[in-house]
TIRO-2110 file (N, C-alpha, C; in Angstrom, 1 decimal):
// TIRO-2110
149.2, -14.0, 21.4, N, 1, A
147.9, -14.0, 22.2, CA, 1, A
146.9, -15.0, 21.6, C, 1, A
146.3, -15.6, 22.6, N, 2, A
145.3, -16.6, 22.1, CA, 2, A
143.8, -15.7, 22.0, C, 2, A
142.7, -16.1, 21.7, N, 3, A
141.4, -15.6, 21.5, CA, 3, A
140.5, -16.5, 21.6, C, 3, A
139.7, -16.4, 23.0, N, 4, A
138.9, -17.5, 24.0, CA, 4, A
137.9, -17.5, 23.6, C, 4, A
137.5, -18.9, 22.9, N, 5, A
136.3, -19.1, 22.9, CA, 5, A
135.5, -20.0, 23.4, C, 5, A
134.2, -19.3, 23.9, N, 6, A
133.6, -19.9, 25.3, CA, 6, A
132.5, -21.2, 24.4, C, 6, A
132.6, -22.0, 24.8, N, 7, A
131.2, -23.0, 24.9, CA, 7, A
130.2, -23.2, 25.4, C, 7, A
128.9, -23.7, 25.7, N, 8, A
127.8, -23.7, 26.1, CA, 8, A
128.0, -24.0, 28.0, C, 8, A
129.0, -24.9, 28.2, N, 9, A
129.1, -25.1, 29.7, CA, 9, A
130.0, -24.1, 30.7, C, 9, A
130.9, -23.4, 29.6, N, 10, A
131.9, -22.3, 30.4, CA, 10, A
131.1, -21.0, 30.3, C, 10, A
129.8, -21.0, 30.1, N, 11, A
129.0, -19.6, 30.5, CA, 11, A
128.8, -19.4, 32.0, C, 11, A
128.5, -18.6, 32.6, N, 12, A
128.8, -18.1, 33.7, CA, 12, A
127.9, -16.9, 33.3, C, 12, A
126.6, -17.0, 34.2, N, 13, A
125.4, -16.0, 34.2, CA, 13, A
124.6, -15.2, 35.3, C, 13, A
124.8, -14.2, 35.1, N, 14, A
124.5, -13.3, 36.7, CA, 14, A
123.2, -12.5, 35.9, C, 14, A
122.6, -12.0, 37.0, N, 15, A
121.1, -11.7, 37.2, CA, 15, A
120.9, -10.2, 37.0, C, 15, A
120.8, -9.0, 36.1, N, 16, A
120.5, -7.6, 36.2, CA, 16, A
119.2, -7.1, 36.2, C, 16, A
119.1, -6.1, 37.4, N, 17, A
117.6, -5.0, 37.0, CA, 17, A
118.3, -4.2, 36.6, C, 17, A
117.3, -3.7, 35.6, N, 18, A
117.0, -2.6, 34.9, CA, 18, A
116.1, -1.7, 34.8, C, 18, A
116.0, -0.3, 35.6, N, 19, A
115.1, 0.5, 35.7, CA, 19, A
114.3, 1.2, 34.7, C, 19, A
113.2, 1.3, 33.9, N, 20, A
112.6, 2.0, 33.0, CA, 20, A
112.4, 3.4, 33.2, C, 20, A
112.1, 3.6, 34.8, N, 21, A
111.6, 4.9, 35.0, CA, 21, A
111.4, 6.0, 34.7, C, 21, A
111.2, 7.0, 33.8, N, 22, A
111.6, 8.5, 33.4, CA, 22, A
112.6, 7.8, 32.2, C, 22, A
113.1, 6.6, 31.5, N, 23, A
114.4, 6.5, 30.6, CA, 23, A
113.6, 5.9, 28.8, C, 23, A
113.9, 6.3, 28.0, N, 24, A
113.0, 6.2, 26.6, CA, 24, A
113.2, 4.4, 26.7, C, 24, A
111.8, 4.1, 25.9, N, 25, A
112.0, 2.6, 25.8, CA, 25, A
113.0, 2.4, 25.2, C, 25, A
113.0, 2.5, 23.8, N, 26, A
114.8, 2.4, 23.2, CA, 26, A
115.7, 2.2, 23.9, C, 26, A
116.2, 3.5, 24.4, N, 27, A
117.4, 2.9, 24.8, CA, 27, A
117.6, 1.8, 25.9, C, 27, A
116.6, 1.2, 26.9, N, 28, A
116.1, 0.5, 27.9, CA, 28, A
116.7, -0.9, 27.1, C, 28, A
115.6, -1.3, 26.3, N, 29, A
115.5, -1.9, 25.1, CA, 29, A
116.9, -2.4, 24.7, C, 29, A
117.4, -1.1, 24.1, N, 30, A
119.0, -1.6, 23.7, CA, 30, A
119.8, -2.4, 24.7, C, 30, A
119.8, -1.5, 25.5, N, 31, A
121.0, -2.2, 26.6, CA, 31, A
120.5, -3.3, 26.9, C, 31, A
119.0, -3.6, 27.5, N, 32, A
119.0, -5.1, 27.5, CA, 32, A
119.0, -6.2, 26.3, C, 32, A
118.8, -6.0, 25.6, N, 33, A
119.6, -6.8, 24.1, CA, 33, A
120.9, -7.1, 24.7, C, 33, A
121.5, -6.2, 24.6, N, 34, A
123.4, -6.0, 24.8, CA, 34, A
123.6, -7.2, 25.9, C, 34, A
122.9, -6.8, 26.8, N, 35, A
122.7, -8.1, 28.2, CA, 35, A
122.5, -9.3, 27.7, C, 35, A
121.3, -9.6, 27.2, N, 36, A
120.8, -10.6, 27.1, CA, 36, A
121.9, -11.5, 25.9, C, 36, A
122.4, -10.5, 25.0, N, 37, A
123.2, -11.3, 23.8, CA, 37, A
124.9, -11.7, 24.8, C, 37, A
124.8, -10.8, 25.5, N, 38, A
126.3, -11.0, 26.1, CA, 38, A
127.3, -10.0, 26.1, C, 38, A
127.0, -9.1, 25.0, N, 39, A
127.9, -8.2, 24.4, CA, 39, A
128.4, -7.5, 24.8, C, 39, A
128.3, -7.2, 26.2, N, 40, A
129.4, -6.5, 27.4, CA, 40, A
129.8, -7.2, 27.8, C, 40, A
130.3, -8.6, 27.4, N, 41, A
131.1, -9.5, 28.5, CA, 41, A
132.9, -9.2, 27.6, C, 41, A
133.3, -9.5, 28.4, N, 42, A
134.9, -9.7, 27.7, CA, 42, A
135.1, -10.7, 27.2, C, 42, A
134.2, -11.9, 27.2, N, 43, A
134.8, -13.1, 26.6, CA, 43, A
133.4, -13.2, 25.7, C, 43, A
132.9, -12.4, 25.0, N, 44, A
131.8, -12.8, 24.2, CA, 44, A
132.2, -13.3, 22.7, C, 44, A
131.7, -14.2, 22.3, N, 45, A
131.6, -15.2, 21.0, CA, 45, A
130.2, -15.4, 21.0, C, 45, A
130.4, -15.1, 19.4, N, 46, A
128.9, -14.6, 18.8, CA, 46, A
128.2, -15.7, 18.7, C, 46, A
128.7, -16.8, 18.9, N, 47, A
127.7, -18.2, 18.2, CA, 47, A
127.3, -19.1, 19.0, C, 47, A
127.4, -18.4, 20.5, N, 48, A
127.3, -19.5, 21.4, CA, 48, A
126.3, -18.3, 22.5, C, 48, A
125.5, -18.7, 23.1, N, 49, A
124.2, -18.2, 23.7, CA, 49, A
125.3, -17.5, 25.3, C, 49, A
125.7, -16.6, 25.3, N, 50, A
127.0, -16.5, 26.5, CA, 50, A
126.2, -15.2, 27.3, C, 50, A
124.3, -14.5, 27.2, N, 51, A
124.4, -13.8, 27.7, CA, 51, A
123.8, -14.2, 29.4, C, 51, A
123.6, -12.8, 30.2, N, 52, A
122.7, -12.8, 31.6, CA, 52, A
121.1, -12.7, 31.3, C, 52, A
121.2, -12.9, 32.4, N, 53, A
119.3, -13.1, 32.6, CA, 53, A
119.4, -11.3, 33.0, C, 53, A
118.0, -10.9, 32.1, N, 54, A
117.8, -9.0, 32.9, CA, 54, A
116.2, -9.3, 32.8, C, 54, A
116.0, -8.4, 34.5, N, 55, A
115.2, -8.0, 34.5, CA, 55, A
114.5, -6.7, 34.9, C, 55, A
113.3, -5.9, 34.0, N, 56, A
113.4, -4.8, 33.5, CA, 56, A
112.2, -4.3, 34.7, C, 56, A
112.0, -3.4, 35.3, N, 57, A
110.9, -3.2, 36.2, CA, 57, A
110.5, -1.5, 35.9, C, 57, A
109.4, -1.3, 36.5, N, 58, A
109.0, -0.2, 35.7, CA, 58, A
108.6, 0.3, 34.5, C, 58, A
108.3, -0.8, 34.0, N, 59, A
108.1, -0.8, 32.1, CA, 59, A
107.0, -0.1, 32.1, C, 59, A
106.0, 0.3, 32.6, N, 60, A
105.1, 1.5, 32.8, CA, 60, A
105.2, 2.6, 32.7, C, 60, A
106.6, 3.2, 33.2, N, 61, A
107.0, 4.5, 33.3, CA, 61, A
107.9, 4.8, 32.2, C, 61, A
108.0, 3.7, 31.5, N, 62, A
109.1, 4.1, 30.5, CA, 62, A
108.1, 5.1, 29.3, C, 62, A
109.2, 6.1, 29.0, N, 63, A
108.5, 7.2, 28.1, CA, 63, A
108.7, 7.0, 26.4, C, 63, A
108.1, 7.7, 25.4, N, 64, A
108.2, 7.6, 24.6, CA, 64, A
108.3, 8.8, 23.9, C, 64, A
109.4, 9.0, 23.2, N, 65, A
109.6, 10.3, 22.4, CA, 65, A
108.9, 10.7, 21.4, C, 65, A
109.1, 12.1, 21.0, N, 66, A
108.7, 12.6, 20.0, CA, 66, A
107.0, 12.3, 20.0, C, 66, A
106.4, 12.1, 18.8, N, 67, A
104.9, 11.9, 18.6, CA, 67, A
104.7, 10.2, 18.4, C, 67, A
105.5, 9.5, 19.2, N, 68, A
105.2, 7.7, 18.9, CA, 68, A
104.1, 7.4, 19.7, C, 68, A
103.7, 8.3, 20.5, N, 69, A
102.4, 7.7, 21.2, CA, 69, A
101.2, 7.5, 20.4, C, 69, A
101.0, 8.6, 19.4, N, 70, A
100.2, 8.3, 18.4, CA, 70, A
100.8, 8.0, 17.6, C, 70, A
101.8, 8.2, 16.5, N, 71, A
101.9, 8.1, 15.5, CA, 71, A
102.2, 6.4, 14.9, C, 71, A
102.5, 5.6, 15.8, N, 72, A
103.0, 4.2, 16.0, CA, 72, A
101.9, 3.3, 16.2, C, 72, A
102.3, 2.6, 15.5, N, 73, A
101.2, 1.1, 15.9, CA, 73, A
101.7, -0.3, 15.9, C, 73, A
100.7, -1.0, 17.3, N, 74, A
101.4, -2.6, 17.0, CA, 74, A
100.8, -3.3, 16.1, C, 74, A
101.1, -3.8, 15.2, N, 75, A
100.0, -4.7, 14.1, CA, 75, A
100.4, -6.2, 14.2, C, 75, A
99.6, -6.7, 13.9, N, 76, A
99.7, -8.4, 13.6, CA, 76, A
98.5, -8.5, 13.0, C, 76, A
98.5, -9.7, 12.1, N, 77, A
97.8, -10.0, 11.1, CA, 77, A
97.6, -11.4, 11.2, C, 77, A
96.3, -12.6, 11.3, N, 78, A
95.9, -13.3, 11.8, CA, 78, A
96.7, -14.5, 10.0, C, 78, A
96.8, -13.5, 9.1, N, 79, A
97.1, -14.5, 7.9, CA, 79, A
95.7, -14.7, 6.7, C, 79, A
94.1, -14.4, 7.5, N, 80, A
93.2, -14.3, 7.0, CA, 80, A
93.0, -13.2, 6.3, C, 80, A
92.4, -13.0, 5.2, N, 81, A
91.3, -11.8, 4.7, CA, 81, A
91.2, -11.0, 5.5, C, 81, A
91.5, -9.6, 6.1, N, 82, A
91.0, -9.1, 6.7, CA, 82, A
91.5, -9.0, 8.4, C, 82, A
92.2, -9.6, 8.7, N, 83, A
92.7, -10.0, 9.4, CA, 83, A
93.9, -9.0, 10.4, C, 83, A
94.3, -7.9, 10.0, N, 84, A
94.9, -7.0, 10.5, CA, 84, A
93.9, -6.5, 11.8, C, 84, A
95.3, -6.4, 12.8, N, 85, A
94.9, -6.0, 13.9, CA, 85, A
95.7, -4.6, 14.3, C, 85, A
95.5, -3.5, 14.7, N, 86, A
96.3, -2.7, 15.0, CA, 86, A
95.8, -2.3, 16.5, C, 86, A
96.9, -1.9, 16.8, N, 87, A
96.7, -1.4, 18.5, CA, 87, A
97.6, 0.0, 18.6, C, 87, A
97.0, 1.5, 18.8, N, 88, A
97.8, 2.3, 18.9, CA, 88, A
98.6, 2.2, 20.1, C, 88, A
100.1, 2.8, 20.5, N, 89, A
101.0, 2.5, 21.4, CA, 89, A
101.1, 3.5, 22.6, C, 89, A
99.7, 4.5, 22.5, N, 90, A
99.3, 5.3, 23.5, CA, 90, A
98.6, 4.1, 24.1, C, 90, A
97.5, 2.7, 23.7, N, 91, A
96.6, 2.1, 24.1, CA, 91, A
97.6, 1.2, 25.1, C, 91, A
98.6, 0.8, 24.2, N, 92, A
99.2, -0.4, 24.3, CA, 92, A
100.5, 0.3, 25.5, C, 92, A
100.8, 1.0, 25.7, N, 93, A
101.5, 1.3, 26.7, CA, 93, A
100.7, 1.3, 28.2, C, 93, A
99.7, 1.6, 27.8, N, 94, A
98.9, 2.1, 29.0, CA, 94, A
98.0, 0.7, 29.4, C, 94, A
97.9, -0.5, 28.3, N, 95, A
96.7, -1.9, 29.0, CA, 95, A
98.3, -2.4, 29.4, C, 95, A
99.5, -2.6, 28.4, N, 96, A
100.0, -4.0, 28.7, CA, 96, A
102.1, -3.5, 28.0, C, 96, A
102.5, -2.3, 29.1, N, 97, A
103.5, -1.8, 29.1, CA, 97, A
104.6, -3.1, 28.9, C, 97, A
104.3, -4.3, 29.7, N, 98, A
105.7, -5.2, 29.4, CA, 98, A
105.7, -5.6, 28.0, C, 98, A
104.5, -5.9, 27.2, N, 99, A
104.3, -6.2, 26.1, CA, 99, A
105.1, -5.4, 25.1, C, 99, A
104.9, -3.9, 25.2, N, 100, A
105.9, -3.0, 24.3, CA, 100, A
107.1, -3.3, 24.4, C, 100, A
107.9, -3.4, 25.9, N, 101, A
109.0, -3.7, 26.2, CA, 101, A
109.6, -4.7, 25.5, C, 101, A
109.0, -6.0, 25.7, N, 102, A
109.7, -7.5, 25.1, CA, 102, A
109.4, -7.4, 23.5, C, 102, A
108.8, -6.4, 22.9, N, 103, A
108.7, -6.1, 21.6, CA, 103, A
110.1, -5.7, 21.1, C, 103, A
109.9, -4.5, 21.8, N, 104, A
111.5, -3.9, 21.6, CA, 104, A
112.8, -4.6, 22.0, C, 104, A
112.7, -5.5, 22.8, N, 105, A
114.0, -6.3, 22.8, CA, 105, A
113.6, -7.2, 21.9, C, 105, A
112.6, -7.7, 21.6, N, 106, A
113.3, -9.1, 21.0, CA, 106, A
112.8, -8.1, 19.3, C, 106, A
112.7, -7.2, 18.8, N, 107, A
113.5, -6.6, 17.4, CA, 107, A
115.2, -5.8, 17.3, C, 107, A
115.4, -5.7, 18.4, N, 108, A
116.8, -6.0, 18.6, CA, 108, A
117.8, -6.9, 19.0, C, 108, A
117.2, -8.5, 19.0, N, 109, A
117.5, -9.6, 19.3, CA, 109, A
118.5, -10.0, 17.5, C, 109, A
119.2, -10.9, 17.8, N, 110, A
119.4, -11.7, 16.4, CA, 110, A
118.2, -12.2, 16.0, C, 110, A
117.9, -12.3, 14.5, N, 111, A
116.8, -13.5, 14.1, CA, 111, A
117.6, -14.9, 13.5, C, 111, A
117.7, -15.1, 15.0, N, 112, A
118.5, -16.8, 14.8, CA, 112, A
117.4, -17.5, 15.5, C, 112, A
117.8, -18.7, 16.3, N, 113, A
117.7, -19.7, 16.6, CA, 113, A
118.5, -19.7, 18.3, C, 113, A
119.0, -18.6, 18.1, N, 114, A
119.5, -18.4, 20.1, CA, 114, A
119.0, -17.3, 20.5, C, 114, A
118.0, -16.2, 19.7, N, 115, A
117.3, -15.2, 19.9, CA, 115, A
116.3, -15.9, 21.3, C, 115, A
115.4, -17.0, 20.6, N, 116, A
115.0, -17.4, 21.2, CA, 116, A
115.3, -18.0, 22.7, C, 116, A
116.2, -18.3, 22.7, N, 117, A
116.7, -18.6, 24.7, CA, 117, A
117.2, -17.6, 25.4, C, 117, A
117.3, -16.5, 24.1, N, 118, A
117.7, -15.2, 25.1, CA, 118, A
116.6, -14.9, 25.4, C, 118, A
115.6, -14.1, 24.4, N, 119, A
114.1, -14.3, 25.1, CA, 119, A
113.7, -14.6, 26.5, C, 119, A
113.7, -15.5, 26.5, N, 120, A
113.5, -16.4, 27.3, CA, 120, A
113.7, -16.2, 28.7, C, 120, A
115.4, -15.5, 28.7, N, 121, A
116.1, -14.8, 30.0, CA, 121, A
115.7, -13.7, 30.1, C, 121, A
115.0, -13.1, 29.6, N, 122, A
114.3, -11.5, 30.0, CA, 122, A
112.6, -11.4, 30.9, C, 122, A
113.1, -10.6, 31.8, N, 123, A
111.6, -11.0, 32.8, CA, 123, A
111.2, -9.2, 32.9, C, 123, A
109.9, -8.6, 32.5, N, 124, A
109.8, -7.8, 32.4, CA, 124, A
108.4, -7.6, 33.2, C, 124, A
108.1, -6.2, 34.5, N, 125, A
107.2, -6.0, 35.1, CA, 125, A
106.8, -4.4, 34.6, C, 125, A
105.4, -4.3, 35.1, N, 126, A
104.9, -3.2, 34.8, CA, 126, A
105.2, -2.1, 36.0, C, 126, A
105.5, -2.9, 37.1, N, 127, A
105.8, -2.1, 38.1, CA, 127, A
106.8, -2.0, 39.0, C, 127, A
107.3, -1.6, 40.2, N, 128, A
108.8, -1.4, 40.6, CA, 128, A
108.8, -3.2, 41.5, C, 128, A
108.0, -4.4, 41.8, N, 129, A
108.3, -5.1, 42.2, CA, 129, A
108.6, -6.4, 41.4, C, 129, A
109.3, -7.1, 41.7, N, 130, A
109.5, -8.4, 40.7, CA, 130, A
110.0, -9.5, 42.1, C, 130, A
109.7, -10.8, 41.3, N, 131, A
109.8, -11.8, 42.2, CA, 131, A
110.8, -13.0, 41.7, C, 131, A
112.8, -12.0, 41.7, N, 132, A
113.4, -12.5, 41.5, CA, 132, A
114.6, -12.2, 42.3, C, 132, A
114.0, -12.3, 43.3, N, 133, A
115.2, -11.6, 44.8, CA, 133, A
115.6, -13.0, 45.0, C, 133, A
115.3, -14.2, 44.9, N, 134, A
116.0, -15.3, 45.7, CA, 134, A
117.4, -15.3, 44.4, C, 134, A
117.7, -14.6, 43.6, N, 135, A
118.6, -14.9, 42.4, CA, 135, A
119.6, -13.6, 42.6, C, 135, A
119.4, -12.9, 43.5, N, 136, A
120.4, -11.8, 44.3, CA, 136, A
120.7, -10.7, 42.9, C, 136, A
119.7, -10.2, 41.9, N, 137, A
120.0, -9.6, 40.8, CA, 137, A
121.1, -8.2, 41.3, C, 137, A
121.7, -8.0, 39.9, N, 138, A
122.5, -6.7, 40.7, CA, 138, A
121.5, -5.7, 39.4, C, 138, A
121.7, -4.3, 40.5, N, 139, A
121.1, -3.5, 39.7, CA, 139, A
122.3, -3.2, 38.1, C, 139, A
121.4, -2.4, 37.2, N, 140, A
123.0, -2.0, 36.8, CA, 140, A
123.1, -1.1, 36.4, C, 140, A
124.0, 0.0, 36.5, N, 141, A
124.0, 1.4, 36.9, CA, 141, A
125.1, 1.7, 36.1, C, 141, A
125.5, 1.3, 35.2, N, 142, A
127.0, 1.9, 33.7, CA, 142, A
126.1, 2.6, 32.9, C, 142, A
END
């Protein structure tokens, strides 16, 4: 048996929603990583950018377990004196829900250099409509 490895032009990329609704961000999160990296494909090779485009709708409704609505925070730090920013994730769910989402996938992303173009393939809405029907997405329901 041989063992096929794909190149940059032999990718072949189809389009998934992903529903948030009532489902924890995590595991939302996970599975689209898995998409976006490829890693449900049968012919995946790690070194070569081989995933689909997903997109996540209802990132508003997605829930959070246990006590992470308070107990969790988003921080970023400007690099200055003083400079820490925190945002609790009761706030940050409720101003800017896709924001938490593309969080969560892209810390489950590689920290490479093709993290970045998967990025890129992920389109995340706060509500049940998105404006990527000309691309015929399939839902995906496994």
């Amino acid at each position: 048996m041989s063992t096929t490895m794909l190149n940059k032009d032999a990718v072949v990329r189809k389009w998934y929603v992903l529903d948030a609704a009532g489902k924890p961000l995590g595991k939302t999160a996970a599975l689209a990583a898995d998409l976006l990296r490829g890693k449900l494909k049968v012919d995946y090779t790690p070194h070569v950018d081989c995933g689909d485009f997903v997109v996540i709708v209802n990132a508003g409704e997605a829930v959070l377990t246990g006590k992470k609505l308070e107990q969790k925070y988003y921080r970023t730090h400007s690099g200055y004196p003083g400079g820490l920013k925190e945002v609790q994730y009761k706030r940050l769910m409720a101003e800017k829900p896709e924001l938490a989402m593309r969080l969560a996938v892209k810390g489950m992303l590689q920290k490479n250099s093709i993290a970045k173009w998967q990025l890129r393939r992920l389109k995340v809405y706060a509500g049940a409509e998105h404006k990527h029907e000309a691309q015929k997405p399939e839902a995906w329901d496994r």
